[in-house]
Structure formats: structure tokens, C-alpha cells
MIVEXDO-776992 format. One line per 10 residues: their letters; for each residue y negated, x negated, z negated of C-alpha. Coordinates in pm, whole numbers, plus 50000, padded with zeros to 5 digits. Example, Ala and Ser with C-alpha at 12.3 -4.5 7.8 and 13.67 -1.06 7.14 Angstrom:
# residues 2
AS = 50450,48770,49220 | 50106,48633,49286
***
This chain:
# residues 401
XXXXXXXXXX = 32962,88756,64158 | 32927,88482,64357 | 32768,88529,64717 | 33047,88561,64908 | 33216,88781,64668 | 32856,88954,64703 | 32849,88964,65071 | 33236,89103,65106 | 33201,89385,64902 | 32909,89459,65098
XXXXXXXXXX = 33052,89476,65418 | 33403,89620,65275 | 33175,89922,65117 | 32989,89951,65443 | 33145,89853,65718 | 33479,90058,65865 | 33745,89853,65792 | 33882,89807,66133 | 33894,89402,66108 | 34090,89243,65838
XXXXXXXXXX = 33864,88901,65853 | 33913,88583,65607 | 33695,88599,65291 | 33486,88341,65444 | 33100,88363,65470 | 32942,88179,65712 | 32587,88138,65736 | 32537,87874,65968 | 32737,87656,66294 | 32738,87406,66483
XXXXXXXXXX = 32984,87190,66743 | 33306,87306,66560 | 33201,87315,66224 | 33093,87648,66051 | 32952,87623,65679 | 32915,87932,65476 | 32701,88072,65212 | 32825,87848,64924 | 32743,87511,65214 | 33096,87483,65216
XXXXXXXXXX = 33233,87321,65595 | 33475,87440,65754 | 33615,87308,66071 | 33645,87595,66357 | 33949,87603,66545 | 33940,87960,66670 | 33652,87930,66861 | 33570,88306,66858 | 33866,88352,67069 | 33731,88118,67340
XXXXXXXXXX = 33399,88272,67326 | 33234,87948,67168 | 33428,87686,67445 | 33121,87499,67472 | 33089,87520,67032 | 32855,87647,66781 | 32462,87585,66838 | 32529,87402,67215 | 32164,87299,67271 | 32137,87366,67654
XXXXXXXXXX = 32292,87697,67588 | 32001,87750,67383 | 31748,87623,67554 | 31824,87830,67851 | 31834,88154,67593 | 31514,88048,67411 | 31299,87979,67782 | 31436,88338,67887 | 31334,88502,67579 | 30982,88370,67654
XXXXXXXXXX = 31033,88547,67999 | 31173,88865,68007 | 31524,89004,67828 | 31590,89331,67997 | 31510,89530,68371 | 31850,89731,68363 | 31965,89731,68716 | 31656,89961,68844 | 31485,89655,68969 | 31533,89358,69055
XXXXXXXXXX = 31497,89049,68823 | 31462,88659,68900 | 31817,88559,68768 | 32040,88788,68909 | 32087,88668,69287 | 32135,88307,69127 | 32349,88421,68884 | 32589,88641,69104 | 32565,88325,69428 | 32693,88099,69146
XXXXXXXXXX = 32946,88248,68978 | 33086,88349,69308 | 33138,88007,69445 | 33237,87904,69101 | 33570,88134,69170 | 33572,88082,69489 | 33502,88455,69580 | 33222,88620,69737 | 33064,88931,69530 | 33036,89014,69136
XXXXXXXXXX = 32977,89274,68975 | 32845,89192,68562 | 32912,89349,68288 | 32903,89254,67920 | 33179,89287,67721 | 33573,89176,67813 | 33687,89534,67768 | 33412,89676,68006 | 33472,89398,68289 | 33897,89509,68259
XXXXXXXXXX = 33754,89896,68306 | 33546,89791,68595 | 33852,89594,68734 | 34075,89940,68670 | 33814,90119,68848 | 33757,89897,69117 | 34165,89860,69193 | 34169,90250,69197 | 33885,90302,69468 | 34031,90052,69655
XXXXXXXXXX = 34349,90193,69691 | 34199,90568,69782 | 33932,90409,70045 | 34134,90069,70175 | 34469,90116,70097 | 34505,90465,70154 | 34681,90644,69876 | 34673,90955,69790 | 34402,91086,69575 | 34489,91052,69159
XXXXXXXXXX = 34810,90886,69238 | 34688,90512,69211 | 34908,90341,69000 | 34837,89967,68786 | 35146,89731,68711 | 35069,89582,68367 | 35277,89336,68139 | 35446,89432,67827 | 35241,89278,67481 | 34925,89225,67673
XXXXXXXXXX = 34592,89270,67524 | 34293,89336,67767 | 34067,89537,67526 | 34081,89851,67315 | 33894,90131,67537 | 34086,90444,67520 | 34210,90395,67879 | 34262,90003,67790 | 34493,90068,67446 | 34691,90366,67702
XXXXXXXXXX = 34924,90059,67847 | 34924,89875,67531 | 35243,89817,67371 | 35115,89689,67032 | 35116,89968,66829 | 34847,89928,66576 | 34584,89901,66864 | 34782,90248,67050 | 34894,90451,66773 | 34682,90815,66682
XXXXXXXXXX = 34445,90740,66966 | 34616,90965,67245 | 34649,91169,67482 | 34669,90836,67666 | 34525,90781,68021 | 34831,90817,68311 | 34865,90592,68618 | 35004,90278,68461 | 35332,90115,68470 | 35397,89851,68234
XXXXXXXXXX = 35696,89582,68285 | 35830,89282,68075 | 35598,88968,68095 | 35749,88718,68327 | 35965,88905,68487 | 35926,88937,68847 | 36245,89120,68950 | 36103,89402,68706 | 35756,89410,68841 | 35909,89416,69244
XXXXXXXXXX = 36125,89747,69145 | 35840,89931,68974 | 35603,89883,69275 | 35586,90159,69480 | 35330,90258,69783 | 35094,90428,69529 | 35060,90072,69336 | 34708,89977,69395 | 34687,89672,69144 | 34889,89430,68895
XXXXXXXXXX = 34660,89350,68608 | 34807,89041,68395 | 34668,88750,68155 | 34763,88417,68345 | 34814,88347,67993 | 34888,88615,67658 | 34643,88517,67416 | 34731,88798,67172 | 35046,88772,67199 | 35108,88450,67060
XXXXXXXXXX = 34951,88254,67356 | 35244,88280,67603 | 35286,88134,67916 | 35466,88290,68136 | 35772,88096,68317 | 35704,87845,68606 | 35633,88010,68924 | 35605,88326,68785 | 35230,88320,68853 | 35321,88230,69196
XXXXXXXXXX = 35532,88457,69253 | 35334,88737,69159 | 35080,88633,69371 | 35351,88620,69681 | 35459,88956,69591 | 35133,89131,69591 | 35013,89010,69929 | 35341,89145,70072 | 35328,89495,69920 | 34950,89534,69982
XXXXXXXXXX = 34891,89540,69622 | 34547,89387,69491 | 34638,89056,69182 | 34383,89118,68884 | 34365,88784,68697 | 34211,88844,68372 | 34126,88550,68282 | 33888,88625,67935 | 34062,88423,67739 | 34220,88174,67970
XXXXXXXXXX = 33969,88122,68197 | 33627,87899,68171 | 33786,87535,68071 | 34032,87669,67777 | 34324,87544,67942 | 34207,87223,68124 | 34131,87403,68440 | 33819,87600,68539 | 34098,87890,68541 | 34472,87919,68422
XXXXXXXXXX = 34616,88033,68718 | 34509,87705,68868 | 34777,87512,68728 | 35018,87694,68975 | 34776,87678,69230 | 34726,88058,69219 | 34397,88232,69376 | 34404,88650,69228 | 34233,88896,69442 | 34008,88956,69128
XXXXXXXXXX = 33890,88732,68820 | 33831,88970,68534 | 33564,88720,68314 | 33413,88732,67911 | 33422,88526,67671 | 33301,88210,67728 | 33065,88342,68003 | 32794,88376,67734 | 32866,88096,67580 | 32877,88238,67218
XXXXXXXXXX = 32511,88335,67230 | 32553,88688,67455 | 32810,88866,67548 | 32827,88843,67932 | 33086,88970,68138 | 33228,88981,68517 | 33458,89100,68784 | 33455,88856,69076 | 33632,88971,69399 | 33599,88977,69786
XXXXXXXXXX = 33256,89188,69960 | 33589,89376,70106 | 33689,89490,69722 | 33390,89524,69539 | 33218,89645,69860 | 33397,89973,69761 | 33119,90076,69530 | 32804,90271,69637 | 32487,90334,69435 | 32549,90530,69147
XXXXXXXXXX = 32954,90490,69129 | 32928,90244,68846 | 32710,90055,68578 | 32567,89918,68362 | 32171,89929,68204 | 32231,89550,68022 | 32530,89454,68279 | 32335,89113,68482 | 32021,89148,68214 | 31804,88844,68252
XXXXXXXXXX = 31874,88694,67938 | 32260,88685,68011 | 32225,88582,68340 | 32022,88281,68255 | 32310,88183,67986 | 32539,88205,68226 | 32379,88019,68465 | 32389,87734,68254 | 32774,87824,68137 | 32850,87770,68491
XXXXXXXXXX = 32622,87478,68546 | 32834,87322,68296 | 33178,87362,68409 | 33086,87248,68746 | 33073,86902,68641 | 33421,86926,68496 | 33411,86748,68178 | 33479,87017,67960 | 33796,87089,68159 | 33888,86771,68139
XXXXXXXXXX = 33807,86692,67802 | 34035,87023,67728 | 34337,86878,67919 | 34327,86539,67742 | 34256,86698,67396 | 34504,86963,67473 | 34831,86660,67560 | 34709,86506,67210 | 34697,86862,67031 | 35048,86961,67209
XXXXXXXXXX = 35199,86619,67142 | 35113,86646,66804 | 35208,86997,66720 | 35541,86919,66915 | 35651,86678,66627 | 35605,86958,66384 | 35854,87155,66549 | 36186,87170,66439 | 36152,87029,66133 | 36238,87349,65953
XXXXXXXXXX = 35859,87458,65905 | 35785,87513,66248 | 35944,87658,66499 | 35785,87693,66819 | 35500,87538,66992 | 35309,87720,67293 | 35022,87692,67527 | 34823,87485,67767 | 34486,87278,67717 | 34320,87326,67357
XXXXXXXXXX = 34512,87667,67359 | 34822,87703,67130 | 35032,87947,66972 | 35248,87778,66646 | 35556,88019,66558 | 35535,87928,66150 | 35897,87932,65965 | 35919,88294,65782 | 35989,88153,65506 | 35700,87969,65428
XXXXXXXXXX = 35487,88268,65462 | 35298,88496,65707 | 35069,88398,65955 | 34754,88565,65725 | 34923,88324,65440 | 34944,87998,65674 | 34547,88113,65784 | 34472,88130,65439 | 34617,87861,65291 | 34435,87616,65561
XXXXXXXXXX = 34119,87775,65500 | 34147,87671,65160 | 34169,87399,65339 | 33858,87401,65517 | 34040,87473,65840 | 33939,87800,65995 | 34216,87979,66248 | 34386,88365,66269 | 34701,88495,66283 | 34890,88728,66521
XXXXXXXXXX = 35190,88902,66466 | 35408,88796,66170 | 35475,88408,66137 | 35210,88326,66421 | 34865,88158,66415 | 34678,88042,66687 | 34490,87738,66767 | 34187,87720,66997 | 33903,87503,66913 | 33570,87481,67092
XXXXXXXXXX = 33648,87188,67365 | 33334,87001,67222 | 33532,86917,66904 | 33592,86531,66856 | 33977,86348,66878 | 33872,86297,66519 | 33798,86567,66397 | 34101,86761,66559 | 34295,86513,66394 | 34167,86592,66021
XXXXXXXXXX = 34245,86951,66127 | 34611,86865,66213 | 34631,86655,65874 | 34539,86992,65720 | 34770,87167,65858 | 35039,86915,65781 | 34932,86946,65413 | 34966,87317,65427 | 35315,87285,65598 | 35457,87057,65369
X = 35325,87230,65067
***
């Protein structure tokens, strides 16, 4: 067998088969090319679901990892360590809040954000005990904890995992008129991706954002943004809801935070929100660990300057433009998203969105499907005009074959 034939039937023997990943192998990265164990290259435009924004290898990312490993890597949160205030001051002002409170993975910063909403509405708001309830949107995807997959309505990531976790109401994405009748005085939060990555990245009708955000203020109800995905450049603005010129009550932060090289996560609020928490409520032992802290100090060093949202808004017109001619031409038929972010609804007829994924990496083009014809788009916003280009020849090739 060859070595990736090796190294798959490895990991399919040995590994619980709860991904379904492309038989590619890679064994090394950089920018937005990936080359596997054969030294095939492949060009990268999934970006590890906007994990790797800033691409494969970025050298200051490593540098700052590599002078912190020399340093110290772990304290847990039973002292104090030399990164943290910087790291929490930063990210703050980067969002325009005031406290955070770091975790480390997507799905335990949307927990924190559950928990946080809850205690909120027993101590601030004032409703009665255990009858908090969280407005969600229908097809979201904000992790797969067991309370997390209990307002999913996917139901590969919900079925045989119950009994489910009560206090959520969940509404159709978009729809405001829906998500005004189903607040009550017991709703504490509304928890919503500016953008739905997993669901084909879809963005949600103008001034619905907006109006959300209106809504909330006047019902006393706090507006979770989680911005995982969205947020950090992806869409040519430090966050999504900034194209509607939307501040949330609370950022909900992965991803991209670590920059590819640890995960690093965050809820950012108010002192009045996330002042709700006392010692031993809630935490973490690697949540704000010095080694993700100074990552993500450099993350956010980054996007201050505001190239990489920039470069993401001009890449993102050319990638938009371009995918927009492919549309309605019989092989494609729908084209969404903002920035370097897009969703590309694939004609049924010329396969399913594992096919199209497969066919391109054949290709040497590396994206992932979602839910029958779709495949998503999303390179790292370091990738070259040029090279985005070759992708979209590759793509055309795979279309028109």
C-alpha cells in the first residue's frame, strides 16, 4: 500500500469513525498550501473552518508560540501568569467590551455564554430560578456538547444522544416576527451566528441583525453573537455583525483566536455580565494558559492593523464576483456569503457535495461539503489573487466536467 492508503487504514482501524475526512494525507503546510505524504500540493481553501485565517505556518504566530514555550506553557488559573492581564485588556478593547472570560475550544466558550446568559437572568434580570429560557435559530451549529446538540436541528449531530437539556426555544433563522412572539419574561438570551457557517454559510436578510439587536434591548434580553466562525477578519470586518453596524451584548470567540497553532477560546461581555461569576462558579485549568494567551496576543496584534480584514473584503468582491458568473448556468445554483466566506449550492445533478469535494481534490483543491449539493469555500485570507484564481480554474474544470 501506498502511504496514504497506509495511514487511512490506520486511523479508520483506530480511530472512531465520527469524521468522514477526504483520503488526503497531509504531512506538512504552509500560507494556503498543504502537501501530503506522497509531496503532493494541495491548495487549502477550507482553512480549518476559519481556524487558520492568518494560513498554515504564519511565522509571527510562531514565533510568539516558540518564545512562550521557552517560558512557561501552563499555571491553570491558581496563579497568576505574565500574559493573562495583557491578553484579557486586549481582547477587550479589540471588541469593544470590557471583561473576558477564556476558554479553549468554540463549544466550551458557547457553554460559558449559556451559562453566563442564565446567571444573569436569575441575579440581574430577575427570573425565576430554572426557568431561564435561550432563543436560538433553526440549522445553527454552535458545537456538539450534550447541552449544545439539545437545540440543534440537524439531526445527525442530535439524534440517540438524549434526554436533551430544556430551556431553549429555537425559531426560523431570519425571522424576526418569530423570534418577538417566542420571547417571553423568562427569556434571558438570543444566541445566533451573525452568519450560519454550517449551514451552508447563510446570511441572514438585511436588517435582520439589526433588528435583533433592537429587539433585545427592548425586552431586556441579553444578544449572544457567536461569532467563531464569522468573526476575526473572515468576512472583511474584525466581526460580521459589523457590516450592519451591530454591537451584541456578548462575542462568543474560537477559531481563529489561536491562530491554527492552539485552540483558544473567549466570551467577551460587559464587567456588568460577566461580573456575575464568583470564584469557583466556573472554569477552566488550560482556559487563559500562557501559551494561548501569548498566541492570541499576537492574533489580535494582527487584526488591529486591519489588513487582513481588508485584504478579506477585496479578495472576497473578486471570489463573489467570480463565483456569481458560475451561477445560473445550469451547474450552479446559488452563491452565498460575505468576505473570503462562501457557500456554492452545486446542481444535483452533477453530484453531491462529498463528489464536487472530491473531484476538486483530485484536483489539488482542498474544500468540504455540507448538506447535499453544498460545499463551502473559505480560504486562509493570506492566500494570493493568484492563487485563488488557479483554485477557481479548478473548480471550473470540475464543473464543466
Amino acid at each position: 500500500m501506498s502511504a496514504t492508503e497506509t495511514a487511512i487504514a490506520s486511523a479508520e482501524a483506530h480511530s472512531a469513525h465520527n469524521y468522514h475526512p477526504l483520503p488526503v494525507v497531509v504531512a506538512s503546510a504552509e500560507g494556503a498550501w498543504m502537501t501530503d505524504v506522497e509531496g503532493r500540493r494541495y491548495l487549502d481553501l477550507l482553512a480549518g473552518y476559519s481556524a487558520l485565517n492568518f494560513g498554515h505556518g504564519n511565522r509571527r504566530l510562531l514565533d510568539a508560540a516558540r518564545a512562550q514555550l521557552e517560558r512557561v506553557t501552563l499555571t491553570s488559573r491558581a496563579f497568576h501568569h505574565d500574559r493573562f492581564a495583557d491578553f484579557c485588556t486586549e481582547l477587550a478593547e479589540l471588541c469593544g467590551m470590557e471583561m473576558v472570560l477564556p476558554m479553549n475550544t468554540g463549544a466550551e466558550a458557547v457553554e460559558t455564554a449559556v451559562k453566563t446568559a442564565r446567571k444573569w437572568g436569575y441575579r440581574v434580570k430577575g427570573v425565576p430560578d430554572g426557568m431561564a429560557k435561550v432563543i436560538v435559530a433553526s440549522d445553527n451549529f454552535h458545537g456538539r456538547t450534550t447541552t449544545i446538540i439539545s437545540f440543534s436541528t440537524d439531526p445527525e449531530a442530535r439524534a440517540d444522544y438524549g434526554p436533551y437539556t430544556p430551556g431553549f426555544e429555537i425559531v426560523p433563522y431570519g425571522d424576526l416576527t418569530a423570534m418577538r412572539e417566542a420571547m417571553t419574561e423568562n427569556t434571558v438570551a438570543v444566541l445566533i451566528e451573525p452568519i450560519q457557517g454550517e449551514a451552508g454559510v447563510l446570511v441572514p436578510p438585511a436588517g435582520y441583525l439589526a433588528g435583533v439587536r433592537e429587539l433585545t434591548r427592548e425586552r431586556n434580553v441579553l444578544f449572544v453573537a457567536d461569532e467563531i466562525q464569522s468573526g476575526l477578519g473572515r468576512t472583511g470586518r474584525t466581526f460580521a455583525l459589523e457590516h450592519e453596524g451591530v454591537v451584541p451584548d456578548m462575542y462568543v470567540l474560537g477559531k481563529a483566536l489561536g491562530g491554527g497553532v492552539v485552540p483558544v477560546s473567549a466570551v467577551v461581555s460587559s464587567a456588568e455580565i460577566l461580573g456575575v461569576f464568583r470564584p469557583g462558579e466556573h472554569g477552566s485549568t488550560f482556559g487563559g494558559n500562557p501559551l494561548a494567551c501569548a498566541v492570541a496576543l499576537e492574533v489580535i496584534a494582527m487584526l488591529r492593523t486591519g489588513e487582513y480584514q481588508e485584504r478579506a473584503a477585496e479578495l472576497g468582491d473578486h471570489l463573489h464576483r467570480e463565483l456569481g458568473l458560475l451561477a445560473g448556468g445550469g451547474a450552479v445554483e446559488t452563491v452565498r456569503g460575505r468576505g473570503l466566506w462562501a457557500g456554492v449550492d452545486i446542481a444535483p445533478a452533477l453530484g453531491t457535495g462529498r463528489e464536487i469535494s472530491e473531484r476538486l481534490m483530485a484536483e489539488r483543491v482542498l474544500v468540504k461539503d455540507t448538506h447535499g449539493s453544498t460545499i463551502r469555500i473559505a480560504p486562509p485570507l493570506v492566500i494570493s489573487k493568484e492563487d485563488l484564481d488557479w483554485g477557481l480554474d479548478r473548480l471550473r474544470t470540475v464543473l464543466s466536467a
